[in-house]
C-alpha positions in Angstrom: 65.7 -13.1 28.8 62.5 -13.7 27.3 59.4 -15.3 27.8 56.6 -16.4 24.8 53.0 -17.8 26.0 50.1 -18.5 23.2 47.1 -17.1 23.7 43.4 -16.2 21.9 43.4 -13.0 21.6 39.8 -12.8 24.1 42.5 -14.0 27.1 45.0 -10.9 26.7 43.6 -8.1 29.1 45.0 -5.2 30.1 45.1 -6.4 34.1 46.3 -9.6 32.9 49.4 -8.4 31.7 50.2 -6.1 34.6 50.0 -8.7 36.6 52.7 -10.6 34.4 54.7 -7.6 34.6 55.2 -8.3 38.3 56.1 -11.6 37.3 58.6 -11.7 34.5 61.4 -10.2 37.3 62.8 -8.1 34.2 62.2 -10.5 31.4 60.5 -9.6 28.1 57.4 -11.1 27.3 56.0 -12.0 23.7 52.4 -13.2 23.3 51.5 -15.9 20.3 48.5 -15.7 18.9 47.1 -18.1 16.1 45.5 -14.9 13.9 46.4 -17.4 10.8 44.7 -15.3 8.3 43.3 -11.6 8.0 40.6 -12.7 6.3 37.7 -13.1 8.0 36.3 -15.7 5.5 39.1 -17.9 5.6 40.1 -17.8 9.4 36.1 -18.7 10.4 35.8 -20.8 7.2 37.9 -23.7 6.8 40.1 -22.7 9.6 37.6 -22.8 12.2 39.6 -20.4 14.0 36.4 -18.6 15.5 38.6 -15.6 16.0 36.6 -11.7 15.6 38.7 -9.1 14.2 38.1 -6.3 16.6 39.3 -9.0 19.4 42.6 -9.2 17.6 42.9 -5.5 17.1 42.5 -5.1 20.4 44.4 -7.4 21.9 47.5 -5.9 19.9 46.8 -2.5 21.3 47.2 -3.9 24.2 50.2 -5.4 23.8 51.8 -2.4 22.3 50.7 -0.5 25.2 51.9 -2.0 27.7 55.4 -2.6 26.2 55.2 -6.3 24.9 56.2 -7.9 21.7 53.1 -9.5 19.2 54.3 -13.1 17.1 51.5 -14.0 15.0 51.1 -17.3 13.0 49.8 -17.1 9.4 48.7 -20.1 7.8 49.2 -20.9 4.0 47.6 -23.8 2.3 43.5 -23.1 3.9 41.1 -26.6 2.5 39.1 -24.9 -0.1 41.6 -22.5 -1.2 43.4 -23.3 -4.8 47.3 -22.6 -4.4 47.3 -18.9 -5.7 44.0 -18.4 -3.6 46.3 -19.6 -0.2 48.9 -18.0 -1.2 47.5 -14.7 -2.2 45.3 -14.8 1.4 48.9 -15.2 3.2 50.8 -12.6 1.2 48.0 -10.5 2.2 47.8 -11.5 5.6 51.4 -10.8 6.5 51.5 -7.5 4.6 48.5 -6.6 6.9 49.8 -7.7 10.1 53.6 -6.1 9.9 51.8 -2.9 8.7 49.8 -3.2 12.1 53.2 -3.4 14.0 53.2 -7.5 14.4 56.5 -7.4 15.8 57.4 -11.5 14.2 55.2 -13.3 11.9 55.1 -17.2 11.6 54.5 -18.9 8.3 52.5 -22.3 8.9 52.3 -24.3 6.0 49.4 -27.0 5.6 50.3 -30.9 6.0 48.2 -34.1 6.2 48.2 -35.2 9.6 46.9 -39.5 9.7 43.1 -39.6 10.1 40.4 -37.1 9.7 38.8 -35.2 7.0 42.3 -33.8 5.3 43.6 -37.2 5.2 40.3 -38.6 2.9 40.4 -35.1 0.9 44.2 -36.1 0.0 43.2 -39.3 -0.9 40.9 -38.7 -2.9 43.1 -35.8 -4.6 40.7 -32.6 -3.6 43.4 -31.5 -1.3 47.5 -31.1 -1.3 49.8 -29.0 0.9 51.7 -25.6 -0.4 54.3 -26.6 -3.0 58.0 -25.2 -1.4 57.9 -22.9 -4.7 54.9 -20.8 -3.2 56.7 -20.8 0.6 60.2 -19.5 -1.1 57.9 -17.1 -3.2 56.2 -15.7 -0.2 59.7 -16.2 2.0 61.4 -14.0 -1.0 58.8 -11.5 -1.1 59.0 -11.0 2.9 62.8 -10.6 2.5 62.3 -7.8 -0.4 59.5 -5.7 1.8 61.2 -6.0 5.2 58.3 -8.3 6.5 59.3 -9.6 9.7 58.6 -13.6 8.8 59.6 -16.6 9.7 59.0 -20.1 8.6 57.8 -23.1 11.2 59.0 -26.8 9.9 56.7 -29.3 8.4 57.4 -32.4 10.2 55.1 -33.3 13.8 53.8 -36.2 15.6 52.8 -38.5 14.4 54.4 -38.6 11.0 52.3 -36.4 8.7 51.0 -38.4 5.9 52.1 -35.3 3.2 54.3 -31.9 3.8 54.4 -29.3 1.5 56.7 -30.7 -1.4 57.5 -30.3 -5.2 58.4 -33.2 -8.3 60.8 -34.5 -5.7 63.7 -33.9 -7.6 64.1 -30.2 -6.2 62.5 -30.7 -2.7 65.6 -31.5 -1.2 67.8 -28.7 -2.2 64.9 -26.1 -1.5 64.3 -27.4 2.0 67.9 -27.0 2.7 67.9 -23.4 1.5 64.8 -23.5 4.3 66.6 -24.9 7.1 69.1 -22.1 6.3 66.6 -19.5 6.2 65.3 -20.6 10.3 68.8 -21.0 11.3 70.2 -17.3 10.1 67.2 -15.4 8.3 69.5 -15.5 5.1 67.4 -16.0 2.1 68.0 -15.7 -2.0 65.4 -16.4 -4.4 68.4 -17.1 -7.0 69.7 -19.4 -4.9 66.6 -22.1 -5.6 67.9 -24.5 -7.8 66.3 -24.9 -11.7 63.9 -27.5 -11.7 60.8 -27.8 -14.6 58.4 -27.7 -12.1 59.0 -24.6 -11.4 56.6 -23.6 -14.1 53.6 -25.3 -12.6 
């Protein structure tokens, strides 16, 4: 019944999409794009995204003219970015974007793939991923504004060599309550079990 493609937002033309039209033999379409942050800054900066705003803003008009839905990733955990820095600039983001009409919103969350420049930053301590308390935070605030989020998981290939993670003695029970959260959009704050570093 439905069809998603990713795209950058320079590839989604009008003619483009009529032609799809003619395509999709009744099906609904939904176009991905990687926005990751509405900040120009931070989605140019250390996310090397190279992505102009009016490009995006245009390439959702489009969309919503012609009938077709808009899922847009937002990423949280930006190198450079302290953790209320990251996840101010995604609460922002994803407030922006639903109030533009983004019909689904993605939460990426940073992890340490092997090799490269993230890796050594980890290393040597300058970097880590989200901790799950600023994901449920965000995830909790989504839920209480009717933002239309949803969470992507933290594992790939290869093995990353850090996920977003707490002390270790809460990460388990939080990443259930996550898993829960993909399979049926149900999501409590007070459901997050008490852990000390909570406070952190």
């Amino acid at each position: 019944r439905n069809l998603m493609i990713e795209s950058r937002p320079e590839f989604v033309r009008q003619d483009i999409l009529r032609e799809a039209k003619t395509h999709l033999q009744g099906k609904a379409l939904t176009v991905a794009i990687g926005l990751e942050s509405t900040n120009d800054k931070v989605r140019n900066g250390p996310l090397a995204k190279f992505i102009g705003r009016k490009s995006f803003d245009k390439a959702l008009s489009l969309l919503k003219a012609e009938g077709h839905r808009a899922f847009v990733y937002v990423f949280l955990g930006a190198p450079g970015l302290s953790e209320a820095e990251a996840y101010l600039d995604a609460q922002t983001s994803v407030r922006e974007l639903h109030a533009l009409g983004v019909d689904e919103i993605a939460l990426s969350c940073a992890f340490v793939a092997p090799g490269g420049m993230l890796e050594q930053a980890f290393r040597a301590g300058s970097f880590r991923p989200p901790r799950l308390w600023s994901i449920a935070q965000l995830i909790a605030q989504a839920k209480r504004n009717g933002w239309p989020l949803s969470l992507g998981k933290f594992d790939d290939f290869p093995p990353p060599v850090a996920i977003p993670a707490n002390c270790g003695c809460c990460d388990e029970g939080i990443n259930a309550l996550f898993d829960l959260f993909r399979r049926t959009n149900r999501f409590e704050i007070s459901d997050l079990p008490d852990c000390a570093c909570r406070a952190q």
